[in-house]
C-alpha positions in Angstrom: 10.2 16.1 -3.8 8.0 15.9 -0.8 6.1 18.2 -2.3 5.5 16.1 -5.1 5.2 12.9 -2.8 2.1 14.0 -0.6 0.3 15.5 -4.4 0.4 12.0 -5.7 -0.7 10.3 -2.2 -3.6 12.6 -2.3 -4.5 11.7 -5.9 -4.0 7.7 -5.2 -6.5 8.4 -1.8 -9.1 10.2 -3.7 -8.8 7.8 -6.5 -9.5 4.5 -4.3 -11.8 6.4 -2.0 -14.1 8.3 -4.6 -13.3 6.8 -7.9 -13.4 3.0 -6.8 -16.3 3.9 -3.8 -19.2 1.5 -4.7 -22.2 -0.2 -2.8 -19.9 -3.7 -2.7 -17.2 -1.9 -1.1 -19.2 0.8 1.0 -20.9 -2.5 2.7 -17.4 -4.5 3.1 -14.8 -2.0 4.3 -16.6 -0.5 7.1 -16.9 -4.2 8.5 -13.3 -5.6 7.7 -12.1 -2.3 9.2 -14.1 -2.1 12.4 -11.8 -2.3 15.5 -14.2 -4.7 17.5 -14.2 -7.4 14.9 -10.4 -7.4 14.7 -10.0 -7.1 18.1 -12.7 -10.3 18.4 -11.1 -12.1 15.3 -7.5 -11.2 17.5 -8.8 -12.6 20.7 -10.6 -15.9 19.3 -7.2 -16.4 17.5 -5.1 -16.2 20.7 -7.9 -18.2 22.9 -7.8 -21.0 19.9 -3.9 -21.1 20.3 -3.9 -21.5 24.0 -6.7 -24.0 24.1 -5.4 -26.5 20.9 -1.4 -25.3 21.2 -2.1 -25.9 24.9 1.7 -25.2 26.3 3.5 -25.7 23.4 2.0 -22.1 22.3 2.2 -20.2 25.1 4.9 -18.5 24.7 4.3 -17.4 21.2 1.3 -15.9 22.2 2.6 -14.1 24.9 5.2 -12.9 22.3 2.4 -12.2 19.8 1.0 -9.6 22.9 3.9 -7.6 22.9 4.1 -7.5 19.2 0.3 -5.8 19.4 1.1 -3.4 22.8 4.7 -2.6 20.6 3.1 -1.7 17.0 0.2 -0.1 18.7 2.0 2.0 20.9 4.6 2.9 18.3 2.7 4.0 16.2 -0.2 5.8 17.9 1.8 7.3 20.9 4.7 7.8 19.4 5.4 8.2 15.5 1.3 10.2 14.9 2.2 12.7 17.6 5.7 13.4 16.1 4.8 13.8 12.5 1.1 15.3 13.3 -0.3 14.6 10.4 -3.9 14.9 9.6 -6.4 12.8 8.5 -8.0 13.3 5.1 -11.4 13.0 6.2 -10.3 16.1 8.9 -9.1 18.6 5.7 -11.2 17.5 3.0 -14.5 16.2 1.6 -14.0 12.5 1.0 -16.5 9.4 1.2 -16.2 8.9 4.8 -17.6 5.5 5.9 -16.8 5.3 9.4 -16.0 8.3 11.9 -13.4 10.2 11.3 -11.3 9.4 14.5 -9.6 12.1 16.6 -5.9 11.0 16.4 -3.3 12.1 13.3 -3.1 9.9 10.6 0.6 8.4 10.0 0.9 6.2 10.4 -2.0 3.8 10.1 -2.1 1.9 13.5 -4.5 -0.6 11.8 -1.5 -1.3 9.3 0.9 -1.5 11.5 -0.7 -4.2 13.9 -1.9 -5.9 11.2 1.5 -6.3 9.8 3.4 -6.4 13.0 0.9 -9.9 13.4 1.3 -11.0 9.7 5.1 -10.8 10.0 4.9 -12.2 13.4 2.7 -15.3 12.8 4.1 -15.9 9.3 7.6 -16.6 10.5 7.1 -18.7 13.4 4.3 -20.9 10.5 5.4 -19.6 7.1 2.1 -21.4 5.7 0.8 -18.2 7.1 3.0 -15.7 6.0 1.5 -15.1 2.6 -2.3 -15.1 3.5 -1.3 -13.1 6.2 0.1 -10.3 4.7 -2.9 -10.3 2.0 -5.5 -9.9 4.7 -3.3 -7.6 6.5 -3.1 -5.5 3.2 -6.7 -5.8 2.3 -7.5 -3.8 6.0 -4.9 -1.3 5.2 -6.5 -0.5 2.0 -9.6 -0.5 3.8 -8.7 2.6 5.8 -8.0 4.1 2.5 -11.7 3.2 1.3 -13.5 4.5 4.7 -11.5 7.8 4.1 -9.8 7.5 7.4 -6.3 7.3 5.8 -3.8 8.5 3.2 -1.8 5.3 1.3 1.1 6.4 2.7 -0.4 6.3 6.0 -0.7 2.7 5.3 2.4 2.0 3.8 4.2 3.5 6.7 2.3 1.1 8.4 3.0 -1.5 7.0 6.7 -1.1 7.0 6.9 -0.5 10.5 5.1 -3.1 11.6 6.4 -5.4 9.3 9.4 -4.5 11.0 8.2 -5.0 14.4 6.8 -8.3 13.5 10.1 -9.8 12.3 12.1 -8.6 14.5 10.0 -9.9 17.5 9.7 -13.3 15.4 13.5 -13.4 15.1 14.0 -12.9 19.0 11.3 -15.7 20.2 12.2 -18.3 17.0 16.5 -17.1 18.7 15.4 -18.0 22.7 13.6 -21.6 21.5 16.5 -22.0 19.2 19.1 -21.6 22.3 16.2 -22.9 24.8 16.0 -19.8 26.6 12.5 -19.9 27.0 11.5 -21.7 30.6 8.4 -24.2 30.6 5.1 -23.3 31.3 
């Protein structure tokens, strides 16, 4: 069954990266996918918050960091080291957009903070919740299109930080429910 599992994952990776490869996507994923623009797109996004949420906010976005430092570090320090899996673009020839990285693979930590924020967001606004899991699912697939990541690297992504999101969304929404949060 695994077996079987990891055979079709390869064939859906070489499929969107090779088969589906074209100059409109060759120019787009590398950009939606690179780390500085999220991480500028993430920190205009908080800074915007703080400034027109002003207190009201703050506490949401200081909830919104530990979503990131918890999705990021559970999936990069703790889940890729266990599993060890390896990138595609490290064992075979693939359309490689970016560089290939030096970390293991699953599962994608670009999914899973991109979900863990989606999920996070889109509870506390639910106006949010859709478009935010479309963009966050558009950057996963984008890892696939580089040739940085399997889709099951990005679906274990997604799930994790999906579940990340919520469940940090549950515990802040809980504490301003009960008013357990102090003032700022």
């Amino acid at each position: 069954m695994l077996e079987w599992l990891l055979t079709l994952d390869r064939s859906i990776f070489l499929f969107i990266n090779r088969d589906l490869a074209n100059p409109v996507t060759d120019m787009i994923m590398p950009f939606i996918t690179n780390d500085n623009f999220l991480r500028g797109i993430y920190g205009l996004g908080i800074i915007a918050l703080i400034v027109f949420g002003r207190k009201r906010l703050l506490w949401a976005v200081l909830f919104s960091i530990v979503v990131v430092t918890l999705t990021d570090q559970s999936s990069a320090s703790l889940i890729k080291p266990l599993i060890g899996r390896l990138r595609p673009c490290k064992i075979m020839e693939v359309h490689l957009l970016v560089g290939c990285g030096s970390g293991y693979s699953f599962p994608s930590s670009h999914a899973t903070n991109l979900f863990g924020q989606a999920l996070f967001w889109g509870l506390l606004f639910r106006r949010y919740l859709w478009p935010g899991i479309a963009l966050a699912f558009l950057i996963g697939l984008s890892r696939i299109f580089v040739g940085v990541h399997y889709p099951l690297d990005v679906v274990g992504g997604m799930i994790l930080g999906a579940l990340e999101g919520a469940a940090l969304a549950w515990l802040y929404l809980s504490l301003k429910a009960h008013k357990k949060l102090p003032l700022m």
